[in-house]
C-alpha positions as CSV (number, residue, x, y, z in Angstrom):
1,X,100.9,122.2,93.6
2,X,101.1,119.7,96.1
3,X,103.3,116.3,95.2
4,X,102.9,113.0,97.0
5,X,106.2,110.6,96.1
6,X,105.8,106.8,96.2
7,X,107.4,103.4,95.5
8,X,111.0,104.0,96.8
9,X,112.7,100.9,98.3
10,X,115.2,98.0,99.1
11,X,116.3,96.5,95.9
12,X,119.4,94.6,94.4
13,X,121.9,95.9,91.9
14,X,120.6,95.4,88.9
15,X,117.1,95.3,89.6
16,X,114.0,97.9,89.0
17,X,112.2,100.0,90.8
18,X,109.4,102.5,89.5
19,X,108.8,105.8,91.6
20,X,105.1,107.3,91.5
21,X,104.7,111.2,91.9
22,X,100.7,112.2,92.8
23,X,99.8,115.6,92.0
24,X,97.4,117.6,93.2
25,X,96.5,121.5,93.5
26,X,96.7,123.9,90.9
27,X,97.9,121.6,88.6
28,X,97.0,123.7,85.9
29,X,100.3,126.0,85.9
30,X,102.1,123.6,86.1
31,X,104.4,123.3,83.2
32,X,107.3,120.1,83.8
33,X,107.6,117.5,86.5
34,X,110.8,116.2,87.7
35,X,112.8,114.0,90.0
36,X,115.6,114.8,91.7
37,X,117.9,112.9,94.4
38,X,120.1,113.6,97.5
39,X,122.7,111.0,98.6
40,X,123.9,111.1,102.0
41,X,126.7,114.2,102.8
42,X,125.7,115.2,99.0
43,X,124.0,118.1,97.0
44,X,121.0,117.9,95.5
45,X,121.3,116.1,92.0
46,X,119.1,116.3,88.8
47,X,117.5,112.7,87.7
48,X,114.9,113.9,85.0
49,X,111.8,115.6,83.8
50,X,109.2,115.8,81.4
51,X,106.5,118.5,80.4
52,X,103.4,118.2,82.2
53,X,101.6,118.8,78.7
54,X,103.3,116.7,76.0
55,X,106.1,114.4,75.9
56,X,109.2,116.4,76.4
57,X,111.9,114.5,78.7
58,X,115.3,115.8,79.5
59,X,117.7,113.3,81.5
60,X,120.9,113.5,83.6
61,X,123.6,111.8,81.9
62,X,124.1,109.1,84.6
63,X,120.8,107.5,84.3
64,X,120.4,108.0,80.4
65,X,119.3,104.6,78.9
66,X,118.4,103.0,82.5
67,X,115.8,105.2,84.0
68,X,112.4,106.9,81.9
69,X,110.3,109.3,83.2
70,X,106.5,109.0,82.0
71,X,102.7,110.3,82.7
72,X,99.6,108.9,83.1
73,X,97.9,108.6,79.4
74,X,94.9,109.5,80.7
75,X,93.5,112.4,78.6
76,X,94.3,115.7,80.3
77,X,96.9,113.7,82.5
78,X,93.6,113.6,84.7
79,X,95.1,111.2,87.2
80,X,98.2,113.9,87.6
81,X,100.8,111.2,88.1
82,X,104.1,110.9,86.8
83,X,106.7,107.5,87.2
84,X,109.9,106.9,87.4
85,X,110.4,103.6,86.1
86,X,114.2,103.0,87.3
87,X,116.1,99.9,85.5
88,X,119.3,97.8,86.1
89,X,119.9,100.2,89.2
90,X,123.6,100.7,91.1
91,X,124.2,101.1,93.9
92,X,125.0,104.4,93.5
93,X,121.7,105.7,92.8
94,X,120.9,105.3,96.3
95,X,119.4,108.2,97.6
96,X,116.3,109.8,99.0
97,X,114.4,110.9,95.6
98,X,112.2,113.7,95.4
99,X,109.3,114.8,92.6
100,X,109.1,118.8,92.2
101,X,107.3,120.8,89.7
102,X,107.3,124.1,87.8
103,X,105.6,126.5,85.5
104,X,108.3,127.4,83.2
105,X,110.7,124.8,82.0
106,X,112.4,121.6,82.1
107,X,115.9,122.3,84.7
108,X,118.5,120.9,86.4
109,X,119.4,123.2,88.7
110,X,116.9,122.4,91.4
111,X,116.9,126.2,92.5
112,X,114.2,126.6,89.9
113,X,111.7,124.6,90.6
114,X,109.2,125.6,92.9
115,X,107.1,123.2,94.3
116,X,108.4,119.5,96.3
117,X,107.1,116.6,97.6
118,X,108.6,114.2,100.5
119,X,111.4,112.2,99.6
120,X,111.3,108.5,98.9
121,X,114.2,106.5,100.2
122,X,115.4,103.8,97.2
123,X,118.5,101.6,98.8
124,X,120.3,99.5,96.2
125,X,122.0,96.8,97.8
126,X,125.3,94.8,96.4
């Protein structure tokens, strides 16, 4: 699966963002999409994920009730895009954000997920 990562920024504390993931490939194994970030001199840190198939979403605790990961309605999830939609943003979710996929679960621990797009750069200013 190939991922293409959009929609990162410059934006204000407090403000939104929303981050686009564009998949493409054998999309057809895949079974969750995720995001993931990495702040500078820091590890790699879960944000959230859903099921490729379905509605399944699994958050860190730090962005529970601010961020929501979503797909494309589209029947099939034929356009094989999944947002970010990032609200009332700190500046301490600045970071470069990744999407990733897998075939067999929803995870944290990026180790296990197999597939990763570029990073998207979201600076939240105060």
């Amino acid at each position: 699966v190939q991922l293409q990562a959009s929609g990162g920024g410059l934006v204000q504390v407090g403000g939104s963002l929303r981050l686009a993931c564009a998949a493409s490939g054998r999309t057809s194994s895949t079974y969750a999409t995720g995001w993931f970030r990495q702040a500078p001199g820091k590890g790699r840190e879960f944000v959230a994920a859903i099921r490729w198939m379905g509605s399944t979403t699994y958050y860190a605790d730090s962005v529970k009730g601010r961020f929501t990961i979503s797909r494309d309605n589209a029947k099939n999830n034929a356009k094989n895009t999944v947002y970010l939609q990032m609200n009332s943003l700190k500046p301490e979710d600045t970071a470069v954000y990744y999407c990733a996929a897998n075939s067999e679960g929803l995870y944290s621990d990026y180790v296990r997920w197999e597939s990763w797009g570029q990073g998207t750069q979201v600076t939240v200013s105060s």
